[in-house]
C-alpha positions as a printed NumPy array, in Angstrom:
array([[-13.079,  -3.73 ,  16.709],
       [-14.256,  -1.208,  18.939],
       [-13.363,  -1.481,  22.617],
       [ -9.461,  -3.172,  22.058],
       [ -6.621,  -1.901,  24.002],
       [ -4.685,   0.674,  21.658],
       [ -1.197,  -1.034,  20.402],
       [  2.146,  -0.055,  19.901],
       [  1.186,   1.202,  16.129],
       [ -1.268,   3.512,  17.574],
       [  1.074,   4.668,  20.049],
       [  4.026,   5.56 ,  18.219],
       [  1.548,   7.631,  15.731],
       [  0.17 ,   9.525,  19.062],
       [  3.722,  10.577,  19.225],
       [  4.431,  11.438,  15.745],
       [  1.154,  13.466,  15.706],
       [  1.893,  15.193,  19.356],
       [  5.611,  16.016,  18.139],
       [  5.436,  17.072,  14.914],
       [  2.796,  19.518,  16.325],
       [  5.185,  20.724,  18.959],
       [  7.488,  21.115,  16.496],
       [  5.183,  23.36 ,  13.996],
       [  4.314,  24.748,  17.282],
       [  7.461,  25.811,  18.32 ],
       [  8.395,  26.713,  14.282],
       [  5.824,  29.283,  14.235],
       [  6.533,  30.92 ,  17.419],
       [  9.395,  32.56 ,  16.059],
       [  8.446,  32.615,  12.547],
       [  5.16 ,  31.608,  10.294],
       [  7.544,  30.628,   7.123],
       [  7.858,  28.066,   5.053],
       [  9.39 ,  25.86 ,   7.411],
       [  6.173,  26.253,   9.888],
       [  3.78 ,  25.174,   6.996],
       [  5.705,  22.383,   6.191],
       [  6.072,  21.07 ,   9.626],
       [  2.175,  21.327,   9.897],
       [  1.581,  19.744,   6.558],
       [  3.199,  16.882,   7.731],
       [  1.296,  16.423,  10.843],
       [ -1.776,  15.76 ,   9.099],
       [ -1.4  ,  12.222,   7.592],
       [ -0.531,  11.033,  11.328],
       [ -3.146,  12.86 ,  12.593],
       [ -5.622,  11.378,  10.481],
       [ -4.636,   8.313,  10.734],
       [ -4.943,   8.663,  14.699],
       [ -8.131,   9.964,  14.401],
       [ -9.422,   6.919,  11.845],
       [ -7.813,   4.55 ,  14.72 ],
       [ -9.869,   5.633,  17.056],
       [-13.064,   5.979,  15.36 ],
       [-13.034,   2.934,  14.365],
       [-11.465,   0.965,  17.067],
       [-10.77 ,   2.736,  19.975],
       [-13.473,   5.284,  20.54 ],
       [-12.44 ,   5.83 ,  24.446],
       [ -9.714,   8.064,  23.033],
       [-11.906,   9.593,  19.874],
       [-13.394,  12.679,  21.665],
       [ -9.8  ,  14.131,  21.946],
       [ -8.818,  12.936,  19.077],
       [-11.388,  14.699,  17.275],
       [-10.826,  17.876,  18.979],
       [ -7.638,  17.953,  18.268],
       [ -8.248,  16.92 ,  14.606],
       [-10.746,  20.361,  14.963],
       [ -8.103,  22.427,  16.814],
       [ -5.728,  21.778,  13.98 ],
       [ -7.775,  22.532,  10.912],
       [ -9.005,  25.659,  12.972],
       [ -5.374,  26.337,  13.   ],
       [ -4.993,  26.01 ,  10.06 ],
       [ -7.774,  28.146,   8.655],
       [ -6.814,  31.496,  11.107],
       [ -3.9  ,  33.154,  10.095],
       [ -4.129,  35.875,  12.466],
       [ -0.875,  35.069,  14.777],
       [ -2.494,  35.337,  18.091],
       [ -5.762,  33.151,  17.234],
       [ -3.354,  30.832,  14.925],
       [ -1.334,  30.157,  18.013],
       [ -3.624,  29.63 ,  20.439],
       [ -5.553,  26.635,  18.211],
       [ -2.292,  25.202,  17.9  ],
       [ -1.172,  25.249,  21.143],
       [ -4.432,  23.675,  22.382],
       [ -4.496,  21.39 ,  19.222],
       [ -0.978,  20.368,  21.182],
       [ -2.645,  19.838,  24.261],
       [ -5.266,  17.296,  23.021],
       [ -3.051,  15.306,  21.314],
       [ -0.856,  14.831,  24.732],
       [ -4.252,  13.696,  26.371],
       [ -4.573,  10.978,  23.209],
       [ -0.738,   9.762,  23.684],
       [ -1.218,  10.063,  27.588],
       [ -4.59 ,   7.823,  26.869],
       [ -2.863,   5.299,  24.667],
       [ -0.31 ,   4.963,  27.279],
       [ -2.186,   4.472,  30.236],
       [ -3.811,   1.073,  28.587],
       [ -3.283,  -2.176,  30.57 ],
       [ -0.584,  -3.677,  29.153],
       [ -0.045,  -7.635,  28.828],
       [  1.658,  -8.873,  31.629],
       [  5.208, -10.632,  30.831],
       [  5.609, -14.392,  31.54 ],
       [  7.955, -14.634,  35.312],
       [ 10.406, -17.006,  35.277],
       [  8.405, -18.505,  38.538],
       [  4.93 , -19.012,  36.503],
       [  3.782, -21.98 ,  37.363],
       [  1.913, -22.502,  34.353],
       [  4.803, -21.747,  32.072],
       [  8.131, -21.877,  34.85 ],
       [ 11.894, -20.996,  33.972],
       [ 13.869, -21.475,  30.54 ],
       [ 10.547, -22.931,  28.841],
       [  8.79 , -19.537,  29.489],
       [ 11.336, -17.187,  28.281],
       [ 11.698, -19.666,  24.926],
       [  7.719, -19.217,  24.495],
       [  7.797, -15.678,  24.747],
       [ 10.712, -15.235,  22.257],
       [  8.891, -17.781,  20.234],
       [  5.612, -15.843,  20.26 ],
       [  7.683, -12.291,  19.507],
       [  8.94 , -14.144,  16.113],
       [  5.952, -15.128,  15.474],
       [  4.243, -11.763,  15.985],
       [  6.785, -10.14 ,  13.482],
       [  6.438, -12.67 ,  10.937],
       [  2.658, -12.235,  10.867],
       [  3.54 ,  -8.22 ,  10.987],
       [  5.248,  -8.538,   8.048],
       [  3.053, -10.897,   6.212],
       [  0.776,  -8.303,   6.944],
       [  2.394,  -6.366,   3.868],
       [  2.   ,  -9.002,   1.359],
       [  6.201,  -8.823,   0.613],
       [  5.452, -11.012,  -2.736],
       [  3.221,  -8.392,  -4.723],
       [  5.374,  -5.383,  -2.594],
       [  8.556,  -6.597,  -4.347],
       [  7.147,  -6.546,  -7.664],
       [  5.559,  -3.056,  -6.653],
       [  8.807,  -2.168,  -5.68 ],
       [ 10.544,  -3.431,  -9.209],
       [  7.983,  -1.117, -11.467],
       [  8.295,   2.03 ,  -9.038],
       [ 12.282,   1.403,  -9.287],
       [ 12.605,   1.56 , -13.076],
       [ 10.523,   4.042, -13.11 ],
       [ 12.641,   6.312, -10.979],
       [ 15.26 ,   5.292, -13.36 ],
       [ 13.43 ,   5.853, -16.238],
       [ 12.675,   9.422, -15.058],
       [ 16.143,  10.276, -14.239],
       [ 17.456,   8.913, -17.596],
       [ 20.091,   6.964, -14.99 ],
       [ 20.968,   6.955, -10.972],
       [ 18.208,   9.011,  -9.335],
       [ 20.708,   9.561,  -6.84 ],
       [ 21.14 ,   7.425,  -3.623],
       [ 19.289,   9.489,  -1.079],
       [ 16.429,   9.685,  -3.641],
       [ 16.671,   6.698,  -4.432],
       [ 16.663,   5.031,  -0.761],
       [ 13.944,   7.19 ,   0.169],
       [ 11.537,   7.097,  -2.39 ],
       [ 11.741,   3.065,  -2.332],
       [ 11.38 ,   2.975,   1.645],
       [  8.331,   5.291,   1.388],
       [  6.64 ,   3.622,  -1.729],
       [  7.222,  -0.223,   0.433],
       [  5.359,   1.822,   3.567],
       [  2.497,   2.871,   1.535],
       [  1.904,  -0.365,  -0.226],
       [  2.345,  -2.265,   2.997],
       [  0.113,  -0.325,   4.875],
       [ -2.514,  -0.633,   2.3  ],
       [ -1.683,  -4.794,   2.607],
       [ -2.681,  -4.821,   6.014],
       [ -5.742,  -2.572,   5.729],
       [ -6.605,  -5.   ,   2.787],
       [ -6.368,  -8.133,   5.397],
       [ -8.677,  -6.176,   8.126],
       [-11.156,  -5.593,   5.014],
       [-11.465,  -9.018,   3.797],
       [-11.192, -10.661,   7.065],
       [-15.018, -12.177,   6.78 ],
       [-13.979, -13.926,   3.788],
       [-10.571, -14.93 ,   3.804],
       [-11.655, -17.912,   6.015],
       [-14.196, -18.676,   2.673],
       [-11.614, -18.769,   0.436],
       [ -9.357, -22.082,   1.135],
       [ -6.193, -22.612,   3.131],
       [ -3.864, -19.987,   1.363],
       [ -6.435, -16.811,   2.415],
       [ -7.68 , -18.751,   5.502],
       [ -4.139, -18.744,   7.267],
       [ -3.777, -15.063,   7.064],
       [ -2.64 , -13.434,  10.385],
       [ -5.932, -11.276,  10.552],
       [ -8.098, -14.309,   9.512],
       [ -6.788, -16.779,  11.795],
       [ -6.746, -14.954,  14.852],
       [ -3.361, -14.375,  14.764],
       [ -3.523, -10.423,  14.808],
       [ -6.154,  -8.435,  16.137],
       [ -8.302,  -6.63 ,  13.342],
       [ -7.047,  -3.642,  15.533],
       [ -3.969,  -4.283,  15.286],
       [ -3.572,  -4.625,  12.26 ],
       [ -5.552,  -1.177,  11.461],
       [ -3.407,   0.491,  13.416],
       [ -0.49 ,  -0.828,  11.747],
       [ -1.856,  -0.17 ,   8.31 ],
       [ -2.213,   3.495,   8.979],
       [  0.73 ,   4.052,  10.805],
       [  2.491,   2.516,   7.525],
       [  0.327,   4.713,   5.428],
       [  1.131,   7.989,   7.411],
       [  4.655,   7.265,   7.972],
       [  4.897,   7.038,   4.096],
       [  3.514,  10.373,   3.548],
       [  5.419,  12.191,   5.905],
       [  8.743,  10.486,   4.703],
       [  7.779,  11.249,   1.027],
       [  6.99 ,  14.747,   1.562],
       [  9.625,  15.615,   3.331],
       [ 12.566,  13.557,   2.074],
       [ 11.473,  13.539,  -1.731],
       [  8.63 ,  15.896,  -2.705],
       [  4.691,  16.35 ,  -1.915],
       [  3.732,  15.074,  -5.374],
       [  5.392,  12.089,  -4.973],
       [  4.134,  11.464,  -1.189],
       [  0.121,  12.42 ,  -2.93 ],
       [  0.792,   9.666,  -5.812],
       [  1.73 ,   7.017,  -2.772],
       [ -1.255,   8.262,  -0.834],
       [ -3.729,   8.212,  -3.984],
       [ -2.741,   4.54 ,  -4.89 ],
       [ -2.933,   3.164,  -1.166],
       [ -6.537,   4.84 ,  -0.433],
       [ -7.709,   3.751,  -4.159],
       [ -6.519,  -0.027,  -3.022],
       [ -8.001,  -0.143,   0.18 ],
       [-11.137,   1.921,  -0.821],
       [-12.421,   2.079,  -4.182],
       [-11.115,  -1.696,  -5.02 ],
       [-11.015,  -3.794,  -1.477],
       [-14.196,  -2.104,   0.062],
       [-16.306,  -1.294,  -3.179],
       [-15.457,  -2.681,  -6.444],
       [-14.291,  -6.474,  -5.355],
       [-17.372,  -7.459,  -3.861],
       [-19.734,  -5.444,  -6.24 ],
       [-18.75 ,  -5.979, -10.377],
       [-16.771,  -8.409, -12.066],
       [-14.886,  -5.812, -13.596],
       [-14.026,  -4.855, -10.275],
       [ -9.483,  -5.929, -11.113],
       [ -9.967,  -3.599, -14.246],
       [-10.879,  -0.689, -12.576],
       [ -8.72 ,  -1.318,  -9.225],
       [ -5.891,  -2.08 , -11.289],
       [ -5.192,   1.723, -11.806],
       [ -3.922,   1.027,  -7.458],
       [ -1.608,  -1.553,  -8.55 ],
       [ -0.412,   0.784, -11.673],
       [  0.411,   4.21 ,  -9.603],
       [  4.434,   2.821,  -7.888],
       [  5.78 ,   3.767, -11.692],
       [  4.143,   7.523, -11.17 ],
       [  5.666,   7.293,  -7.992],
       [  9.246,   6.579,  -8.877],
       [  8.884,   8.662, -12.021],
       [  7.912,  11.846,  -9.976],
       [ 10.6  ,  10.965,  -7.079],
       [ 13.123,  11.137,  -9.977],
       [ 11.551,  14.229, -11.923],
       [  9.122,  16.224,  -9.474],
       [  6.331,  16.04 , -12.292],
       [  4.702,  13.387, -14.   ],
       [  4.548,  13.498, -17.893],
       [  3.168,  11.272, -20.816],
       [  6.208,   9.164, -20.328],
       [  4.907,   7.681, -17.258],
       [  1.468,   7.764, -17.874],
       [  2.602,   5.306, -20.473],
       [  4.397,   3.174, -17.726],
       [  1.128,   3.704, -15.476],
       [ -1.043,   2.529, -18.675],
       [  1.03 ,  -0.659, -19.226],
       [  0.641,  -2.099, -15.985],
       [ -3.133,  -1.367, -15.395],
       [ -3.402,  -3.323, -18.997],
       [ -1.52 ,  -6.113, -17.898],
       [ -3.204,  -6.326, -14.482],
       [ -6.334,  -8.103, -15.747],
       [ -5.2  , -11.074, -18.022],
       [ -2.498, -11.51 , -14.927],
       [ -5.321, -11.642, -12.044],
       [ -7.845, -13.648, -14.439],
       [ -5.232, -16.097, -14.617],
       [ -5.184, -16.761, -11.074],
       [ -9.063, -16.333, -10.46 ],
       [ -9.331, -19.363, -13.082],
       [ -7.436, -21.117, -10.374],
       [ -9.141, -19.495,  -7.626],
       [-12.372, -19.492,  -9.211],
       [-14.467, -22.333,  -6.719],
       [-13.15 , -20.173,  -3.894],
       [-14.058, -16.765,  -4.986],
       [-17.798, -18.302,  -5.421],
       [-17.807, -19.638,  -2.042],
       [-16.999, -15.932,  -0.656],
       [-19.36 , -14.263,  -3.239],
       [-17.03 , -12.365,  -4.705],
       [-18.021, -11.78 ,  -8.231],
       [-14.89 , -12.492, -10.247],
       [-14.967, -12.576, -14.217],
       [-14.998, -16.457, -14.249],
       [-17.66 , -16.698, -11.6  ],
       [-19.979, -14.707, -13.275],
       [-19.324, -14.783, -17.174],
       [-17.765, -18.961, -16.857],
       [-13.981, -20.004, -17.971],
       [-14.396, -20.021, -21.332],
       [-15.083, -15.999, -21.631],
       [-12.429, -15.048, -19.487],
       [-10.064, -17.266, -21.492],
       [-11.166, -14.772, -24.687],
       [-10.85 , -11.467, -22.187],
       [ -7.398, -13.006, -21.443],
       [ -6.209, -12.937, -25.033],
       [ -7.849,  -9.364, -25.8  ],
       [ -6.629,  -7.772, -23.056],
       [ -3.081,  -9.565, -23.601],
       [ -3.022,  -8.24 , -26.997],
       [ -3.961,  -5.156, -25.835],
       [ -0.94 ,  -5.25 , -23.758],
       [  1.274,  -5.933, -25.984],
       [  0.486,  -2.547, -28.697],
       [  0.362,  -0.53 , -25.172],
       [  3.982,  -1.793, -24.331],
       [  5.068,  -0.582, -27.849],
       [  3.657,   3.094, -26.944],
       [  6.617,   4.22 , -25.094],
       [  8.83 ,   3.618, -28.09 ],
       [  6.145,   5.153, -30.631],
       [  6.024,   7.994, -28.21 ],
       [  9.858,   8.513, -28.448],
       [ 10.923,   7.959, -25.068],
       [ 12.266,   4.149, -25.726],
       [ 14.885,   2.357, -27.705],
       [ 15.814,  -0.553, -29.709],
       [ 16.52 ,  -2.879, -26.954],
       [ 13.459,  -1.879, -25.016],
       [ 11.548,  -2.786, -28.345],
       [ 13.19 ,  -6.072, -29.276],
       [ 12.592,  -7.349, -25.521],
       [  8.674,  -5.881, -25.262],
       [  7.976,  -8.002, -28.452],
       [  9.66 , -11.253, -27.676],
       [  7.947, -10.977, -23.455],
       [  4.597,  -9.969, -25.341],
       [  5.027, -12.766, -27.741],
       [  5.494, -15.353, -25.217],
       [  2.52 , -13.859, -23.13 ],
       [ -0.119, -14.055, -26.155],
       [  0.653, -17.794, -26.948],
       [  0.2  , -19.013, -23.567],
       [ -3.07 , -16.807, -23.097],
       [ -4.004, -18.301, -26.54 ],
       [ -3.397, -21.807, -25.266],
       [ -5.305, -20.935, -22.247],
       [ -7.989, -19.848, -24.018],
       [ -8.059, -23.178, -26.421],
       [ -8.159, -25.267, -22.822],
       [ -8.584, -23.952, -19.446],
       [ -6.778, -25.772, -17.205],
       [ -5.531, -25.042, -13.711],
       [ -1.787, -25.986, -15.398],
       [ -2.488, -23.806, -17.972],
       [ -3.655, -20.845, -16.009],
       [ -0.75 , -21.511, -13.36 ],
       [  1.743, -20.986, -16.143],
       [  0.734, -18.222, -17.38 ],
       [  0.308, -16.45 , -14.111],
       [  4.013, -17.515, -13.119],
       [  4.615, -15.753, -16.557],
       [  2.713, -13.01 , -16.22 ],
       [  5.1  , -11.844, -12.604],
       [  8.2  , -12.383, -14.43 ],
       [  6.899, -11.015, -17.775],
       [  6.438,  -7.384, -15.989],
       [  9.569,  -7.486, -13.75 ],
       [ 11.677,  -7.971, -17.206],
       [  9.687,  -5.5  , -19.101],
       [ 10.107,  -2.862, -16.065],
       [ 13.809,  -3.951, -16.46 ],
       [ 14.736,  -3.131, -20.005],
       [ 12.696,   0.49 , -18.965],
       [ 15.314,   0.914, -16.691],
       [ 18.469,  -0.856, -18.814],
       [ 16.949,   1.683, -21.92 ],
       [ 16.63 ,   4.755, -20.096],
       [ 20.79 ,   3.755, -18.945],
       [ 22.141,   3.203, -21.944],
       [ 20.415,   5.363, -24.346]])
């Protein structure tokens, strides 16, 4: 990736780096409160995320990056006003030579109504073609099928944690910054597995990254702008322990599950589940400020259900994950084990999805509709289990999607009218 022209993503973290550090800048000047530390704390997930950018794909602008990555943390560690300010002002200065940088990049030239190649109408309908295109494959980028389910368990859990409305501006904030951070870690996912989505058949083959479509830079630069915009908007608009959860869960996705554990154990969706299991923590500490044994139950019942759920699909999947090398369950232990790690772990779902009641924190009609979805999952992971079929595995992950977004549902519903 090294060597691309920086993109708009990169750019308009530049300038969310260079002014929230004018702004801390200009904060402390006056006074080194509360409102100074904040403003600094915030410039850090931008700056970082500049700083990865350009390590990793645009190293002409990583010396000043780096130095003002140094410059800030040196800032950071001297109190002493005089030495404090200094750091940051010249902190400040290096990131105005990284924007400046960016900036200065050769930019694509726009198609002239007198191209030859491409001449009047025709080239202004190809260039508003291309732009649709381009935001399409931006937002495909963020997986939008698993975000809205994401979206669904963080949601009741906010709900579930305020014991009703969270409030609008909670609410509308917390679910904006929670879709960031899970579509940021989307798109670093698709820069990740880029070698062997084109292994893996047409669905993974005709991702934007895969095909072409987006530049791996691109779309690393999107993925931690989305990831850094999340934090700040968190932090600042709901609280730091809800912008940490969202940050934990994206670089637990990206790093412990897409760079380490998928390609190395086929345990590696029961481990990275935890990722996928964090947006309930999130809503549940948007709504409270603290996370309790309440939603660590929430957390638990979706990193139990993530494994029968994905297993289902790998059984599906199962030729294609073997031409990438990707050790999934059925690859390495055959169908007719993962149809019996199915049921256990189903079964195990269903007593985990009872804890929130045994715990106290659920009623009756939470109960009644945790036992009728669980009852429905076990006999279709049963009759997967008798005959593993690619209709049989479909159906039950189909089920297993609508199964949690009802479940997450009668959280909320419960926590309302009880």
């Amino acid at each position: 990736m090294s060597g691309a022209t920086p993109g708009p993503w990169l750019r308009l973290t530049a300038l969310l780096a260079a002014g929230g550090t004018l702004l801390a800048v200009v904060s402390g000047a006056a006074h080194i409160g509360t409102t100074h530390r904040l403003l600094a704390a915030l410039v850090a997930p931008p700056l970082a995320a500049l700083v990865a950018s350009a390590w990793l794909a645009h190293r002409r602008l990583a010396p000043a990056a780096l130095a003002a990555s140094a410059l800030f943390a040196a800032a950071a560690a001297l109190p002493e006003r005089g030495v404090h300010a200094g750091f940051a002002a010249a902190a400040l200065a290096a990131l105005a030579v990284v924007a400046v940088q960016a900036f200065r990049a050769e930019r694509v030239r726009p198609v002239a109504d007198g191209d030859k190649r491409l001449p009047g109408a025709r080239g202004l309908a190809a260039g508003a073609s291309s732009l649709q295109r381009t935001w399409r494959d931006y937002v495909t980028l963020t997986k939008p099928r698993i975000m809205s389910l994401l979206l669904v368990t963080g949601f009741a859990g906010m709900v579930a944690g305020a014991r009703g409305w969270p409030g609008t501006g909670t609410a509308a904030a917390g679910m904006l910054g929670l879709a960031l951070a899970c579509g940021g870690a989307s798109a670093l996912n698709h820069v990740l597995d880029r070698d062997i989505d084109p292994l893996m058949g047409p669905r993974t083959k005709a991702r934007p990254v895969a095909s072409g479509r987006v530049a791996p830079s691109r779309a690393l630069e999107f993925g931690l702008a989305l990831s850094a915009f999340s934090f700040v908007l968190l932090a600042s608009a709901v609280n730091v322990l809800t912008a940490v959860l969202a940050l934990v869960g994206n670089l637990f996705y990206v790093l412990v599950y897409t760079r380490w554990l998928k390609r190395s154990t086929s345990q590696n969706i029961v481990i990275g589940g935890a990722a996928g299991a964090v947006p309930p923590l999130v809503g549940w500490a948007a709504a409270t400020g603290h996370v309790g044994i309440a939603a660590l139950l929430l957390f638990a019942i979706v990193f139990v259900w993530t494994p029968p759920h994905f297993w289902a699909l790998a059984l599906l999947l199962e030729e294609n994950y073997r031409a990438a090398g990707v050790p999934m369950l059925p690859v390495v232990k055959g169908r007719r084990e993962t149809g019996r790690q199915i049921v256990l772990y189903s079964l195990g779902l269903v007593a985990v999805t009872l804890l929130p009641w045994a715990w106290g924190g659920a009623g009756p009609l939470y109960v009644a509709c945790a036992l009728a979805l669980g009852a429905a999952f076990l006999w279709l992971a049963e009759r997967l289990r008798r005959d593993t079929t690619p209709r049989r595995a479909l159906l039950l992950f189909h089920y297993s999607l609508l199964y949690l977004a009802l479940l997450f549902a009668a959280v909320a519903v419960d926590a309302v009218v009880g």
